[in-house]
N, C-alpha and C positions, 0 to 999 in steps of 0.2 A: 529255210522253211523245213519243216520238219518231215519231209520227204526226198528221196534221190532215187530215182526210177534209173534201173539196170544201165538203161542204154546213156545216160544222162552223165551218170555216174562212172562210167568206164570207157565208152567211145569219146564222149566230148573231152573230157578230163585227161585225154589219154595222147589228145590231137597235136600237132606239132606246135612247139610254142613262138609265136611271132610278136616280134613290135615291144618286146620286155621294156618293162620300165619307160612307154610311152605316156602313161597317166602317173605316176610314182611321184609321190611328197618329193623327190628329187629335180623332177622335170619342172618346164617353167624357162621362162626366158632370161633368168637368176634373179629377177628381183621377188617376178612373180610365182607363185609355190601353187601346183594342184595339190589338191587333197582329196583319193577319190573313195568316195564309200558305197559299196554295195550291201542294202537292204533290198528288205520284201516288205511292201506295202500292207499285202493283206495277210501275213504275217502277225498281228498284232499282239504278238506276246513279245515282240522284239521291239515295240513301238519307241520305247526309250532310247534306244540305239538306231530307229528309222524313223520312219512315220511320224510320230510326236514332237521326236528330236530336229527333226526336219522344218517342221512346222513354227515350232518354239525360234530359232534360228539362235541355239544358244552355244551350238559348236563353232560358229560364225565368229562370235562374241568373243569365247576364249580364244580362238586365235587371234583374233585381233588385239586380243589384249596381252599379247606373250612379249611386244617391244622387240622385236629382235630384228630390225629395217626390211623382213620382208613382208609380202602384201598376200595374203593367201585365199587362195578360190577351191571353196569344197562343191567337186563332182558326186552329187547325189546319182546313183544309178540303179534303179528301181527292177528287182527281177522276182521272177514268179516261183523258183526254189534256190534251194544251197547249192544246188550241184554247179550251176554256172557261175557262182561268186568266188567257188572252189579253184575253177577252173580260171577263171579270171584272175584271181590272188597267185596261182601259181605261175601265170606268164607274166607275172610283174605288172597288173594293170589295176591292179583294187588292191588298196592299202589294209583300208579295213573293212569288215566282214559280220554279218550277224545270222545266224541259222542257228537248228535244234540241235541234240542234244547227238541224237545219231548220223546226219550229216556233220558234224562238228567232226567227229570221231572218221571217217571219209576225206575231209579236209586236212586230218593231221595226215592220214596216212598216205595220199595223194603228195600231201605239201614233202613227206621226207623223200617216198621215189622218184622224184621230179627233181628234187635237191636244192628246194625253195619251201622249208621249213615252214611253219606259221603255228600261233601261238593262240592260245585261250587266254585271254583277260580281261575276262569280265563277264557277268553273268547278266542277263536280262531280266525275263519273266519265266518261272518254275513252278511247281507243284511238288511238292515232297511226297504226295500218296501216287501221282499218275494219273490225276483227273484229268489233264489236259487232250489227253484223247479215250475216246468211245467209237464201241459199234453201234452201228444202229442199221435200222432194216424200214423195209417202206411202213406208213400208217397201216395199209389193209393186212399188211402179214401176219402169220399164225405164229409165227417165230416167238419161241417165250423164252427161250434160254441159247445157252452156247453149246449146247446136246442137241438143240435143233440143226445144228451147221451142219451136220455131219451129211456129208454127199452136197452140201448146197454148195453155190456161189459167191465169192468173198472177194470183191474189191478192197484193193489198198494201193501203197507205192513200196514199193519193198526196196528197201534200208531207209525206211525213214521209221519215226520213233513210235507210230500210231500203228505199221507192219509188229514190229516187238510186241508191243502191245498183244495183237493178234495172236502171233504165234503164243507167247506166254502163257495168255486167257486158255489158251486151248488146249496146252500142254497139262497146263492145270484140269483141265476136265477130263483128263484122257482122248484127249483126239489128237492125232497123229497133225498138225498143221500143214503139211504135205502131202501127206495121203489121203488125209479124212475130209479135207474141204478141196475146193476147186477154186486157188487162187490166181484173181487175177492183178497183174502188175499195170495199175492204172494212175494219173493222175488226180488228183482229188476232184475236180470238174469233172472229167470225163466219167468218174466211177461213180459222183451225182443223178449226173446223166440215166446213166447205166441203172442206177436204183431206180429211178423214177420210168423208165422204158420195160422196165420188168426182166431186166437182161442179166442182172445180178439181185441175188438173197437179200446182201450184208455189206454192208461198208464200215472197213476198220478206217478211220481219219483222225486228224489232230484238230487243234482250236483253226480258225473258227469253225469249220465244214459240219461238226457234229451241230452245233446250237443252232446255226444259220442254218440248216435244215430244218430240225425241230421248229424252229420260230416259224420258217416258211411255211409247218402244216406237211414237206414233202418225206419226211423222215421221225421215224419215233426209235429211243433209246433201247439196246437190249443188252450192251453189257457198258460199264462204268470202268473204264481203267483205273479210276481208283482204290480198284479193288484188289489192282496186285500190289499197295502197297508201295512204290519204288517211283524211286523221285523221277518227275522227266521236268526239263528245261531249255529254257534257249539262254545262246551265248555270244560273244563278244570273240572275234576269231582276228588277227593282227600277223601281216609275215614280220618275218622274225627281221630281216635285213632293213626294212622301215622301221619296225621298233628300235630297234639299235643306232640305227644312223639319226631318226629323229625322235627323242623318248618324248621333249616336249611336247609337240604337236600329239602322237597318243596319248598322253597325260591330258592334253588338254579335249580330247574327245572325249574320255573319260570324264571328269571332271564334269562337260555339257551333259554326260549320260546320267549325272549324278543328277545335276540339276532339274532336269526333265523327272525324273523318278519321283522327286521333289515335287514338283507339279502336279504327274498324276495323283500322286498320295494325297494335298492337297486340294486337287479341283476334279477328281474322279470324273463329274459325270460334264464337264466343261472336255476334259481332255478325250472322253468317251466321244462328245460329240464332233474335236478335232478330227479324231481320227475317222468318225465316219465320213469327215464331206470328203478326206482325204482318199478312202477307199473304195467308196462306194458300199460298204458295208450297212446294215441298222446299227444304229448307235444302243438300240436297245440288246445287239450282239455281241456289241464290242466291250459294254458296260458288264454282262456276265460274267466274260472272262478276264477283264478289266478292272472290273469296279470294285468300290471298297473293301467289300467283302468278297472280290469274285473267285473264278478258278486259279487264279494265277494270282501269284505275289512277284512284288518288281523290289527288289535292291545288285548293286551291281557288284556283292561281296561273293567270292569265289566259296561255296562253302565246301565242307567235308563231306557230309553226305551227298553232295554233288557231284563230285569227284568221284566217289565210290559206285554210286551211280555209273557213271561214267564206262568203269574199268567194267561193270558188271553187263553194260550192253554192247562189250566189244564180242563175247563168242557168240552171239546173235550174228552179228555184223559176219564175223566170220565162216558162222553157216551157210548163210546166202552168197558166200565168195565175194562179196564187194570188199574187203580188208582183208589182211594177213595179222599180224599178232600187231598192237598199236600200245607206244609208252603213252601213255595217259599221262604220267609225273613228270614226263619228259615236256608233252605237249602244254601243260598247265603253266600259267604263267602272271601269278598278280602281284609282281613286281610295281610294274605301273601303273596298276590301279591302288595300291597300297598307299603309293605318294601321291597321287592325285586327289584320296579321299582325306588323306593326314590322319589326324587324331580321331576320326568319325570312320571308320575300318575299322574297328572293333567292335564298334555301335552294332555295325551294319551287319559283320560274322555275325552276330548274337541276336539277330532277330529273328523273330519266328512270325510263321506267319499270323495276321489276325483271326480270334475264332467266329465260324459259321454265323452269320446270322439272317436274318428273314430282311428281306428288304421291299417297298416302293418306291416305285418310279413316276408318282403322278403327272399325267399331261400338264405340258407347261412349268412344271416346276424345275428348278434348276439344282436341286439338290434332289436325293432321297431318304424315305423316312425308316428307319428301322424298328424290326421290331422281336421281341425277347421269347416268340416262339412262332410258329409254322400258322398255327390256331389263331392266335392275335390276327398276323396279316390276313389270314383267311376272312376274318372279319372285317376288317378296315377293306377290302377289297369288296364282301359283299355288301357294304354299306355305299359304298362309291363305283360302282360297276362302271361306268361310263368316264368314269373322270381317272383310269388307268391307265397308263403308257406303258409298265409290265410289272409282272412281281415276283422274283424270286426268294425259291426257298434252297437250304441246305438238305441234301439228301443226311437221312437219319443215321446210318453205315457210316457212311464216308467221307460226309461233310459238304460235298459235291454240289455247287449250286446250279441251277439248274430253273428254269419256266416254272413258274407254280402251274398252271393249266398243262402242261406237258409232263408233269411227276406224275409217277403210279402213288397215288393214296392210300392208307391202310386208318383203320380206326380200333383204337385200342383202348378203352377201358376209357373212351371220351376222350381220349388224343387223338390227335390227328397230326397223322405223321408222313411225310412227305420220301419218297424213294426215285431215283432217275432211271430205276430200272426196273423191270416186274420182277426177274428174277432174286432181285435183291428185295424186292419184298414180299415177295414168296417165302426167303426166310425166314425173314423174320415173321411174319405169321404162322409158320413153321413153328418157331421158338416159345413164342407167346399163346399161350391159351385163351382163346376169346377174341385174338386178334382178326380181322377180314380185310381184304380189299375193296376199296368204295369207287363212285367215279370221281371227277373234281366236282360236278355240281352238285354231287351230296356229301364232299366235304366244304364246300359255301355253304348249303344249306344249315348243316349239321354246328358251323361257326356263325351263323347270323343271330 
């Protein structure tokens, strides 16, 4: 997950290692082979590689179909962040691995002082701008922008990638992120909590925590990560002495992660509602940052600007002392996923994600309907009020899809234009002459 809370990340990580190689593709009474995978369930931008893939039983499949006289049993082990898959990968107990973009980067550097290596191969779910995490502050706050923070209280988990975020946003406006705010190093639960007790400002967090607030009514948007621009993702993490001794078996969890991908991309809102019975998540949460068109795009091609990425949130990592200098080139590794995917790994480098568009959700329906502006859905929603399961729009900025009833609205020359943040459209009525902010029911209105 896209979090690694100090103590997580360095006491646990740091503990003495026992029992190595007790769960390990090697173990097994020689006929029969464990396979053990640590995901995060409510994680759901890793779902392809957890959740989904779990459910689909299609890593199952490829194993069983490798012919090679053994019988293999995959240890699904379901945990709540990266920091203990980390921790567990390097005593030899989890084979493979799925976490963010900034515990990835924890993992490598963990994995080399320990002197049980592990590898990046493969990517999940991403966002090339940084939508995948936002702050957000309670409904009643006065908080309009990231100039409000200053002297306030700011939950996060610091070294996870929604912390960066934070600090970033804030560097960018001039605030000192250390000095100028009063950060608290919390779990995403716990710093919800803390929102809604009045005990914290602002909550910096990753997917799902910002939407699954918003939806819930207990949280409203105030800044968009995608506004700095800079890719964040989740990834495919593998130690390196299992990939080596058994490339098959990772080729072939790959391969299943391929397939799942597959899936989502063709059954969106079917695989949307897997993964909620799976999590206890709304499916109508999961589907945001999920779905079609959501925050997050799934193929499991290692890109460039990924990578780049990558190397660019290692002196983050390094401020906060959780890392010392990390080879990214070193740790990157899509050898085996290269072979896994064949002749379709080139496809897969070369896509991009799909563009923005307006979506419903109607109750009961098993697909959704799209639609070619913000204004349209606006309309099909105020003609059908009662018969809506949800509707999002793409923020106008950023692309950033987001609750249609939880957007800041603006109206422009008879557009209607959708924002996830006020301060972002603040701008842009800033920019535009004529332009105002409205509420949602007088952007229905104004579309019926």
């Amino acid at each position: 997950m896209k979090h690694t809370a100090v103590a997580a990340a360095v006491v646990v990580l740091l503990a003495p290692l026992t029992a190595c190689g007790a769960t390990a593709a090697a173990g097994g009474d020689g006929s029969t082979v464990t396979v053990t995978v640590g995901y995060q369930s409510k994680t759901i931008n890793t779902v392809t590689a957890g959740t989904l893939l779990r459910s689909l039983g299609y890593f199952e499949k490829q194993l069983n179909s490798l012919g090679d006289g053994r019988t293999y049993k995959v240890d699904w082990q379901d945990y709540a962040t990266g920091a203990p898959i980390t921790a567990q990968m390097t005593a030899g107990k989890i084979d493979i691995g799925s976490m963010g973009d900034f515990p990835l980067l924890i993992n490598a550097a963990r994995g080399k002082q320990l002197n049980r290596p592990t590898r990046l191969v493969s990517i999940t779910g991403y966002n090339l701008r940084g939508g995948l995490n936002t702050i957000v502050t309670a409904p009643g706050s006065k908080l309009a922008s990231l100039d409000d923070l200053k002297g306030k209280k700011v939950s996060t988990s610091i070294g996870s990638a929604a912390d960066g975020t934070l600090v970033r946003a804030l560097q960018r406006a001039g605030i000192d992120p250390d000095k100028g705010v009063e950060k608290l190093n919390q779990q995403p639960a716990v710093g919800a909590s803390a929102l809604s007790a009045g005990s914290v400002d602002a909550l910096s967090q990753f997917v799902a925590w910002p939407g699954l607030l918003a939806y819930q009514g207990k949280a409203k948007a105030l800044y968009d990560g995608a506004l700095l621009n800079l890719p964040t993702f989740h990834g495919v993490t593998a130690r390196q002495d299992f990939a080596q001794r058994d490339p098959a078996v990772l080729e072939a969890f790959l391969k299943a992660q391929a397939q799942a991908t597959d899936y989502l991309d063709a059954h969106p809102v079917a695989a949307a509602e897997k993964v909620a019975k799976a999590t206890g998540l709304p499916a109508e949460v999961v589907y945001l940052y999920n779905g079609a068109h959501g925050i997050s795009t799934f193929d499991p091609a290692v890109k460039p600007q990924l990578v780049s990425a990558l190397k660019r949130d290692v002196p983050v990592l390094k401020a906060a002392k959780l890392t010392g200098d990390v080879d990214v080139d070193s740790f990157v590794d899509d050898r085996y996923v290269k072979k896994a995917l064949g002749t379709s790994y080139g496809k897969a480098l070369a896509a991009t994600p799909p563009p923005a568009v307006s979506e419903v959700w109607p109750k009961g329906a098993g697909r959704t309907t799209a639609f070619t502006s913000p204004a349209r859905l606006l309309s099909y929603v105020s003609a059908h009020r009662d018969g809506i399961r949800a509707a999002y729009v793409p923020d106008t900025t950023t692309g950033t899809l987001w609750f249609a009833d939880k957007a800041v609205w603006v109206t422009d020359g008879g557009r209607l234009l959708p924002f996830v943040a006020p301060a972002t459209a603040r701008s842009y009525v800033t920019a535009h002459a004529g332009a105002r902010v409205i509420t949602y029911a007088d952007a229905l209105e104004r579309a019926s």
